[in-house]
C-alpha positions, -999 to 999 in steps of 0.1 A, spaced: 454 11 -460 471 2 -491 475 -31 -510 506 -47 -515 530 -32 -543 512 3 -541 525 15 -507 543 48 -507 527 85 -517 564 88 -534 560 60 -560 522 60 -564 507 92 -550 474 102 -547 462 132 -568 434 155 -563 408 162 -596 379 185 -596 350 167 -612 350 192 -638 383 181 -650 379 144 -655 341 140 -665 318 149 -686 282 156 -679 247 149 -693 214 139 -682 191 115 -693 157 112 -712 123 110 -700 114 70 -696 80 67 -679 68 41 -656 44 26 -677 73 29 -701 90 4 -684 89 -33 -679 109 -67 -677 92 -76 -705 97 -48 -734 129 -48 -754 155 -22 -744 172 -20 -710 170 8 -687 174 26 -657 152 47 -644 164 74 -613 142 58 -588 156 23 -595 187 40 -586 174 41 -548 163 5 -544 174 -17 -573 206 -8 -579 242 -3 -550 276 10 -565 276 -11 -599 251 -19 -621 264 -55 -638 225 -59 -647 198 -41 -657 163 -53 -647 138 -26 -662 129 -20 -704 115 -1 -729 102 -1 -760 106 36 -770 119 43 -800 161 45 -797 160 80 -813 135 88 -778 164 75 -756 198 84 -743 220 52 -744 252 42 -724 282 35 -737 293 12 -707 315 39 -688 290 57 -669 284 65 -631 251 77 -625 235 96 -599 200 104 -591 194 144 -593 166 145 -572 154 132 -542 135 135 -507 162 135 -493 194 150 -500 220 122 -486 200 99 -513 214 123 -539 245 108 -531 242 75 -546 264 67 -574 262 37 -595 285 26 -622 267 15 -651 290 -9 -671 265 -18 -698 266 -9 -732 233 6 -751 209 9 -715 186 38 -719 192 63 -690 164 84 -677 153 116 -674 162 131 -633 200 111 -635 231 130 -635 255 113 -659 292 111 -656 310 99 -683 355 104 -692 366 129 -710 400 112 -715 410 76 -714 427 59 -687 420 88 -657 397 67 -632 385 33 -628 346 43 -627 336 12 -603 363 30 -583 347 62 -584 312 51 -578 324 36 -547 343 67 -535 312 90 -539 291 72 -521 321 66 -491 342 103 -493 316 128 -510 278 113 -500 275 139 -473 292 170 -494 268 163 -524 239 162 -498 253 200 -487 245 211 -528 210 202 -527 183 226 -535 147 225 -527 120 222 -499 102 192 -504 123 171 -531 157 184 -531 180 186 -564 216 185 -573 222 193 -611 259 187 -627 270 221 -625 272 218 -588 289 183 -591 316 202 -614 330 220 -580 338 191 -563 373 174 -558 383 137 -562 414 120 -550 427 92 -572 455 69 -571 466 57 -601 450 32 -625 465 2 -610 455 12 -582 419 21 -584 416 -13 -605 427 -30 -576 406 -16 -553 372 -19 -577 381 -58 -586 386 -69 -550 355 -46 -538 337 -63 -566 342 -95 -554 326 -86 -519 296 -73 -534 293 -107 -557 298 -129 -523 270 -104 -505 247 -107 -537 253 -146 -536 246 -149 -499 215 -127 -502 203 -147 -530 211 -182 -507 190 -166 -476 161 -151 -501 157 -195 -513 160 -204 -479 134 -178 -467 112 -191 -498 116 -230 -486 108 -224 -454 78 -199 -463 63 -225 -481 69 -253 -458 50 -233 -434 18 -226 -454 20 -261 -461 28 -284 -430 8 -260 -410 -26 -265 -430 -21 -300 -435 -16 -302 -471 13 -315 -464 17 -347 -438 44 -361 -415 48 -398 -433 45 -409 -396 11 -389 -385 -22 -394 -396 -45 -385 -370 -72 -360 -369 -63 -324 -362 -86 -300 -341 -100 -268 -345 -99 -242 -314 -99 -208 -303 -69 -194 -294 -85 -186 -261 -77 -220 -251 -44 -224 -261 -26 -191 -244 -20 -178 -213 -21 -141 -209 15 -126 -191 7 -109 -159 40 -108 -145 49 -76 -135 85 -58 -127 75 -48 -97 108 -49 -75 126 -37 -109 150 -68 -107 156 -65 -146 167 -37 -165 173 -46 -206 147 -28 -225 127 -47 -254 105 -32 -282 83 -51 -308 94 -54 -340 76 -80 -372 107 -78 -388 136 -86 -356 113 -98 -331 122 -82 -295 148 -58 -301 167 -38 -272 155 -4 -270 192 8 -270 198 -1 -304 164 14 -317 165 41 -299 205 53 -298 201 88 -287 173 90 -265 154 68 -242 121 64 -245 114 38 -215 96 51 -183 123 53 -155 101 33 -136 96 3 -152 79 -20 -124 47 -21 -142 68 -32 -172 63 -71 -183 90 -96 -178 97 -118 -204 114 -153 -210 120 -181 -229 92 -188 -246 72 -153 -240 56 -140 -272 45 -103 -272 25 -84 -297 13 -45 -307 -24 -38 -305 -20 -4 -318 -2 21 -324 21 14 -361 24 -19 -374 -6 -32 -351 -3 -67 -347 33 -74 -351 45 -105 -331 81 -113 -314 86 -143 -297 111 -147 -272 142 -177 -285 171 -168 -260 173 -172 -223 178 -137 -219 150 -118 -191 141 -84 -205 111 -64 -198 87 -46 -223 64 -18 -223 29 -26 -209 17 -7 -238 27 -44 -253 1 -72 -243 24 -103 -235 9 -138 -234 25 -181 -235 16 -208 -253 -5 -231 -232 16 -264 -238 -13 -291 -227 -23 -280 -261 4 -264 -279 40 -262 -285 55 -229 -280 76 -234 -311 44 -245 -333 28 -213 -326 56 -195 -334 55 -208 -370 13 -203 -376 13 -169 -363 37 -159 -395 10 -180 -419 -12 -165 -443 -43 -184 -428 -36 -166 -389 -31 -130 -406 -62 -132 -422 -82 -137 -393 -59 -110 -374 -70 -84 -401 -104 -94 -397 -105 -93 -360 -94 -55 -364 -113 -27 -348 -110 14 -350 -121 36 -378 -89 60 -375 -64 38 -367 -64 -1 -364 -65 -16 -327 -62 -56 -318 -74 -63 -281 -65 -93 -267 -102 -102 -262 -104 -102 -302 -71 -120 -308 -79 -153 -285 -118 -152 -306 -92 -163 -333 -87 -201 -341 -61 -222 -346 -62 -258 -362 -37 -284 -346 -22 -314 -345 -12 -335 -314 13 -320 -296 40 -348 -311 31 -341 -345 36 -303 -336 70 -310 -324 81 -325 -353 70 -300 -373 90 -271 -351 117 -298 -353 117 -295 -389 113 -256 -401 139 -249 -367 162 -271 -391 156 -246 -416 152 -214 -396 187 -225 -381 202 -229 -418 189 -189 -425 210 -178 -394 237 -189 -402 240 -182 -435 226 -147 -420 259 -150 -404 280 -155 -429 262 -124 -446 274 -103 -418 307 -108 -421 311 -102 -458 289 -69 -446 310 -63 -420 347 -69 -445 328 -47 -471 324 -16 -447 359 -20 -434 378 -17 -463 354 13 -478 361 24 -442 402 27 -452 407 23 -486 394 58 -496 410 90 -483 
């Protein structure tokens, strides 16, 4: 895939580089972490940063230091860093373009810098290491535990460029991907704030409906759920759920891609619907909750405990939302039991309690944060396609 006006190896060809031809290469100086801070002077990078701050281009620099300048190593605004060490070796391949005159660069980077003008685009190139040669740079690394790639191993490798134009092209337009993803993340993160807040708020009454004013009341969550006992027993349904805090139920298929990890016979397996809420009680991340929005039936392990909302007293939705407040965690950690590893039986989750409203106050609560919640997904949405554009074109620009 080519843009318009480059098509044609005749008129623009590609050409192959090795690394050692068109870069030069340095390291950077030590910056340690109590070094380093939003609030010292000089900007700076640091090679773990590179792993979960920073993707291909570096526009902004979050971390600084106030070492002295003659302590540092400082860009020039040209550079494409990678880290040199890792745990593991396909994080080696992570190049970022650092655009940003006079950041110090720390020690454990690999830094790649021209050695002639006008040769490669380095947004371009940061983008094509981490698309073409992610893999290949993994292959280089040395080490048992933490694995290493230093530039003399980067020097054997082979690039292939267009020409300038070209690789412009390619880095603007990529650019402006990355800029829509960055907005939209920053749009969902606000979102996820408001309705975060609304939640600790509206759900611990210090903040009121206009149209409510009534007393709430305080009981245990014994009285307000209904434990699932519905079995699969003539294995009607087939689609696979797991737990997870983060997705909620998630088919087992995509967890679990290459393998399954279901019992073939799943009639002692709980169905669950609309409205179903399941949760861990041990194993990792005890305690996490999913509750059930489609009207999809799946099935989970029994290794799950599954349970309702009783709705004489509570609205599915509304206990949806207080589970995920800081006030319901709180009492899950202290209803915790084990010495090795951290268990949550039922009998200790329904000792819990749980302060409500009536049941038309609740709704208009669940009314109100779904408002929200819907907002989130559809900007999520939105997200996903940028995501989706992003990993076409990196998928068939490069070659």
């Amino acid at each position: 895939m080519r843009f318009p006006g480059f098509e044609g190896q005749e008129r623009n060809p590609y050409k192959k580089h090795f690394f050692k031809d068109v870069f030069l290469f340095s390291t950077g100086k030590n910056i340690k972490q109590d070094q380093a801070s939003p609030e010292f002077e000089i900007p700076c990078v640091r090679y773990g940063e590179l792993y979960y701050m920073y993707n291909e281009v570096i526009n902004e620099v979050i971390n600084r230091t106030n070492l002295d300048k003659s302590e540092l190593l400082l860009s020039k605004g040209d550079e494409v860093l990678l880290p040199s060490a890792g745990e593991d070796p396909l994080d080696i391949g992570l190049a970022s373009a650092l655009t940003i005159e006079n950041v110090a660069i720390g020690r454990t980077i690999n830094i790649l810098r021209p050695i002639m003008p006008n040769i490669y685009s380095q947004i371009y190139v940061s983008y094509y290491i981490n698309q073409k040669l992610r893999n290949k740079i993994s292959t280089l690394a040395k080490g048992s535990s933490i694995s290493n790639v230093y530039n003399s191993d980067l020097k054997t490798l082979e690039i292939i460029l267009p020409n300038l134009d070209e690789q412009t092209k390619i880095a603007s337009f990529l650019s402006l991907i990355n800029a829509r993803i960055q907005t939209q993340n920053k749009i969902i993160e606000k979102l996820e704030t408001l309705i975060k807040g609304l939640c600790e708020k509206l759900l611990s009454k210090k903040l009121r409906l206009t149209e409510f004013n009534s007393e709430w009341e305080i009981m245990d969550l014994e009285k307000v759920l209904i434990k699932n006992s519905v079995k699969n027993k003539n294995q009607k349904y087939s689609i696979i759920q797991s737990v997870s805090n983060k997705h909620g139920f998630i088919n087992q298929e995509k967890m679990f891609e290459d393998r399954r990890v279901a019992s073939i016979d799943t009639s002692n397996y709980y169905v669950i619907n609309k409205g179903d809420f399941a949760y861990n009680p041990s194993r990792i991340n005890v305690g996490s909750i999913a509750y059930k929005k489609d009207e999809e039936t799946t099935l989970i392990s029994p290794l799950y405990i599954s349970f309702r909302a009783n709705n004489d007293f509570v609205n599915d939705r509304y206990l949806w939302y207080w589970v995920k407040t800081v006030e319901f965690t709180r009492q899950m950690n202290n209803s915790f039991e084990g010495s090795v590893r951290n268990t949550l039986s039922y009998e200790n989750l329904i000792k819990i309690n749980i302060s409500i409203p009536s049941l038309e106050e609740q709704i208009k609560i669940s009314e109100l944060l779904s408002f929200v919640d819907a907002k989130i997904q559809t900007e999520r949405s939105v997200l996903e396609r940028h995501q989706s554009q992003k990993r076409y074109l990196l998928q068939n620009l490069f070659i």
